[in-house]
Backbone as JSON, one array per atom type, in Angstrom:
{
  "sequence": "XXXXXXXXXXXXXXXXXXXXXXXXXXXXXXXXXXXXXXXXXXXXXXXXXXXXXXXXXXXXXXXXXXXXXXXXXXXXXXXXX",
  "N": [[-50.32, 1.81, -28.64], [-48.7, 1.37, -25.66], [-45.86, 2.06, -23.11], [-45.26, 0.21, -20.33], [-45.43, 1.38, -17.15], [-42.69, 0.82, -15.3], [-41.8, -1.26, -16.01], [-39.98, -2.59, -17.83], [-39.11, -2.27, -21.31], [-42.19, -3.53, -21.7], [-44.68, -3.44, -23.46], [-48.01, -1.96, -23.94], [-51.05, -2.74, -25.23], [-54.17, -1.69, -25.94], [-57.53, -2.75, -27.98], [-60.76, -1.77, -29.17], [-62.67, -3.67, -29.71], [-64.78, -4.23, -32.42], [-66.56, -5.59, -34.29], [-69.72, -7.91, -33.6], [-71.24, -9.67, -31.0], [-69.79, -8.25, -28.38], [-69.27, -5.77, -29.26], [-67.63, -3.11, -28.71], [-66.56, -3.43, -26.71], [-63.31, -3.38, -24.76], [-60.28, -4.99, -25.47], [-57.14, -6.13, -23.74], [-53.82, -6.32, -24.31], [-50.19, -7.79, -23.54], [-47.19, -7.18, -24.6], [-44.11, -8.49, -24.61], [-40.64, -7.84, -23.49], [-39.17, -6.8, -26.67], [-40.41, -8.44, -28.36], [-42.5, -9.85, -30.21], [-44.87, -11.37, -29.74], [-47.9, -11.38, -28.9], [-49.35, -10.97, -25.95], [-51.96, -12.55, -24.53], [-53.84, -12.81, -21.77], [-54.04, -13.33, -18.16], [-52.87, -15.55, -16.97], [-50.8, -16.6, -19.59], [-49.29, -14.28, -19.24], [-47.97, -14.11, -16.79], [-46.77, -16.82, -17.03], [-44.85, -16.36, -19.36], [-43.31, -14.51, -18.1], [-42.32, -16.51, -15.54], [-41.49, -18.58, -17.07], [-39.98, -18.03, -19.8], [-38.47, -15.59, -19.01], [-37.25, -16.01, -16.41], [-38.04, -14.56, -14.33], [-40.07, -13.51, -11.18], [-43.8, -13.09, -11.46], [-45.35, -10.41, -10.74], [-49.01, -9.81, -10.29], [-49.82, -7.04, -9.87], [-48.44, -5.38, -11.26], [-49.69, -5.24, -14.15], [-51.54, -3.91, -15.79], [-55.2, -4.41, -16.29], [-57.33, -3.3, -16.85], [-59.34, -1.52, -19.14], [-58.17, 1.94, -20.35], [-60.23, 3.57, -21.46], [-63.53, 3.98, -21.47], [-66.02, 1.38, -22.65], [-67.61, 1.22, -25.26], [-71.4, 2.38, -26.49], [-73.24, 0.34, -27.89], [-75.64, 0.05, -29.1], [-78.19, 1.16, -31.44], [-80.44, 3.75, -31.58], [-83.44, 4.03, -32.53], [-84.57, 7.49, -34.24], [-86.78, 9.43, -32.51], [-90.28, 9.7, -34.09], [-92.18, 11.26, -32.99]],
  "CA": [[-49.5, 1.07, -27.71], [-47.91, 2.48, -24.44], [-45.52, 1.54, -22.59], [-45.74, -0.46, -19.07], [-44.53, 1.5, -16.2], [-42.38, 0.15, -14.09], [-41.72, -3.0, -16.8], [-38.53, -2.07, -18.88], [-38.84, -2.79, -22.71], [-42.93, -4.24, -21.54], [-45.81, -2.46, -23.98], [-49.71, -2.43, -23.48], [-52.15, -2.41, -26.07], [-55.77, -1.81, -25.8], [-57.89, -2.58, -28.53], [-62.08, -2.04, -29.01], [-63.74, -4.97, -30.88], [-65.61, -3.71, -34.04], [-68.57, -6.31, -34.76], [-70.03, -8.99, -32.69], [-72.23, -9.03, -29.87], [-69.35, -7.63, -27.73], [-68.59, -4.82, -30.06], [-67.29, -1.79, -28.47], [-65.88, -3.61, -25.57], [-62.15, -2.97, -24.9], [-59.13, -6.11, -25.16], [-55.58, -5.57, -23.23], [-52.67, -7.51, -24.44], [-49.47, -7.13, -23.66], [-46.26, -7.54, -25.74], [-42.8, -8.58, -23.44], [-39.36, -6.58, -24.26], [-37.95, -6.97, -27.9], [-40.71, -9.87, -29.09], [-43.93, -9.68, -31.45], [-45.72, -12.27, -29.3], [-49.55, -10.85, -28.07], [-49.83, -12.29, -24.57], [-53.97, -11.9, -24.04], [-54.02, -12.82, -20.65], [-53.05, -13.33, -17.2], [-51.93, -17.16, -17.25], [-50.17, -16.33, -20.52], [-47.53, -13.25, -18.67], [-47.04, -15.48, -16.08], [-46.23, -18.35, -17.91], [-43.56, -15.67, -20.19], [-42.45, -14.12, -16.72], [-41.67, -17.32, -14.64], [-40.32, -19.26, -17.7], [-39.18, -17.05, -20.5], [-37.33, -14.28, -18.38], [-36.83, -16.23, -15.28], [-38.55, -13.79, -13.23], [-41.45, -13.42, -10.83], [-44.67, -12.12, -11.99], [-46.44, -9.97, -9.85], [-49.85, -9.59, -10.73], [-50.05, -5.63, -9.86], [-47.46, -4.79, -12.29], [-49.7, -5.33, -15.57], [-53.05, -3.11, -16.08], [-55.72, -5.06, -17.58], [-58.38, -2.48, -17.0], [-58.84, -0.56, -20.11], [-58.32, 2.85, -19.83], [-61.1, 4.25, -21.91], [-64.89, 3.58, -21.18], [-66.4, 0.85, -23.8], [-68.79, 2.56, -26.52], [-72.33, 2.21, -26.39], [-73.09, 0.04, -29.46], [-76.69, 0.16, -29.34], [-78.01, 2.47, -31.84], [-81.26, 4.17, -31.12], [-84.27, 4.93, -33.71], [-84.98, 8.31, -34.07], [-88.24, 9.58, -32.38], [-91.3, 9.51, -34.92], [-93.13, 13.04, -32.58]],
  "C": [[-48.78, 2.05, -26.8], [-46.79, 1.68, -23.88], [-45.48, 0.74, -21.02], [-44.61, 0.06, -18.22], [-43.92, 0.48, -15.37], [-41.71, -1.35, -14.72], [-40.92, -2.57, -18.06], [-38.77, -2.89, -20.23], [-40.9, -3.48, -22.83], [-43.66, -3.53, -22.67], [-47.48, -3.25, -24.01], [-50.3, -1.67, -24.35], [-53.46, -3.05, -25.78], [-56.39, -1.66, -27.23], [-59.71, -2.6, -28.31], [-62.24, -2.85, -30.26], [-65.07, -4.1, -31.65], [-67.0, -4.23, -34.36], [-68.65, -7.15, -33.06], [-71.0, -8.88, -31.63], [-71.35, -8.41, -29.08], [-68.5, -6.7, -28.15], [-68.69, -3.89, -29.07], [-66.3, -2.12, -27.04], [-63.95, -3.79, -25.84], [-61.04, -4.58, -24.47], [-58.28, -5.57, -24.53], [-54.87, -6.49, -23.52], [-51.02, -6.55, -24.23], [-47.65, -7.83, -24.55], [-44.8, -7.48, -24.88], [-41.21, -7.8, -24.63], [-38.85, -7.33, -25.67], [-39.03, -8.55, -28.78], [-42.33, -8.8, -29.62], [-44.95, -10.71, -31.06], [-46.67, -11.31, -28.09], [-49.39, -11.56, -26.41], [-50.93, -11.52, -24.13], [-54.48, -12.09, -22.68], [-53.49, -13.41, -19.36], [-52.17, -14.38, -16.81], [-51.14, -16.79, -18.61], [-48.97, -15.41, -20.27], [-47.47, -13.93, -18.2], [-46.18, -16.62, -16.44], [-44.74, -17.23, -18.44], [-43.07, -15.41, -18.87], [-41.7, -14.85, -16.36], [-40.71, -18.37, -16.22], [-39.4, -19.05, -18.64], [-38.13, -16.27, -19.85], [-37.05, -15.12, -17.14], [-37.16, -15.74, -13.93], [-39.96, -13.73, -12.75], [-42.31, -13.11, -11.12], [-45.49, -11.8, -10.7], [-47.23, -9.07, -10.57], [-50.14, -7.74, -10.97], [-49.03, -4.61, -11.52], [-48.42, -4.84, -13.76], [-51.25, -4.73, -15.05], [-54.02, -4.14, -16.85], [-57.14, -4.09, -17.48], [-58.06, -1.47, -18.23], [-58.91, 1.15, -19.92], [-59.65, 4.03, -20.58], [-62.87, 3.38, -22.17], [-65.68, 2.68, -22.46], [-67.69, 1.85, -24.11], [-69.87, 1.61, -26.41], [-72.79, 1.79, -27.78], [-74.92, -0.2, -30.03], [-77.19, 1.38, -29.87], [-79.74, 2.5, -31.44], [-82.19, 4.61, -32.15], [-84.57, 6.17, -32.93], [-86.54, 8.53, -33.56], [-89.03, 10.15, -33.55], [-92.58, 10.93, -34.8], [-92.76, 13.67, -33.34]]
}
């Protein structure tokens, strides 16, 4: 977990998914000041922004690109030459 520039008390966690068909690909959630509630996506801050805190959400303010390249989950047989 990091914290969210610019977004006092905000934190951003990236996690990679383990099984599934979209194993290796990367989640972003982020967690608002002083609470234990996930918010997984962008209707979900908004919603906490404008009615929880009272305040605007502007979209630029929250990263949802992850910052590290998803893993290649296809494994490869060894060549048989």
């Amino acid at each position: 977990m990091a914290p969210v520039p610019g977004k006092s008390g905000w934190v951003r966690e990236q996690v990679q998914r383990q099984s599934g068909a979209t194993a290796g690909q990367w989640d972003v959630y982020f967690y608002p000041p002083g609470q234990q509630v996930k918010l997984r996506s962008r209707p979900e801050v908004r919603s906490y922004c404008e009615n929880e805190l009272n305040e605007p959400y502007v979209a630029a303010d929250y990263d949802w690109k992850p910052s590290q390249k998803p893993v290649d989950t296809v494994v490869q047989e060894p060549s048989t030459e």
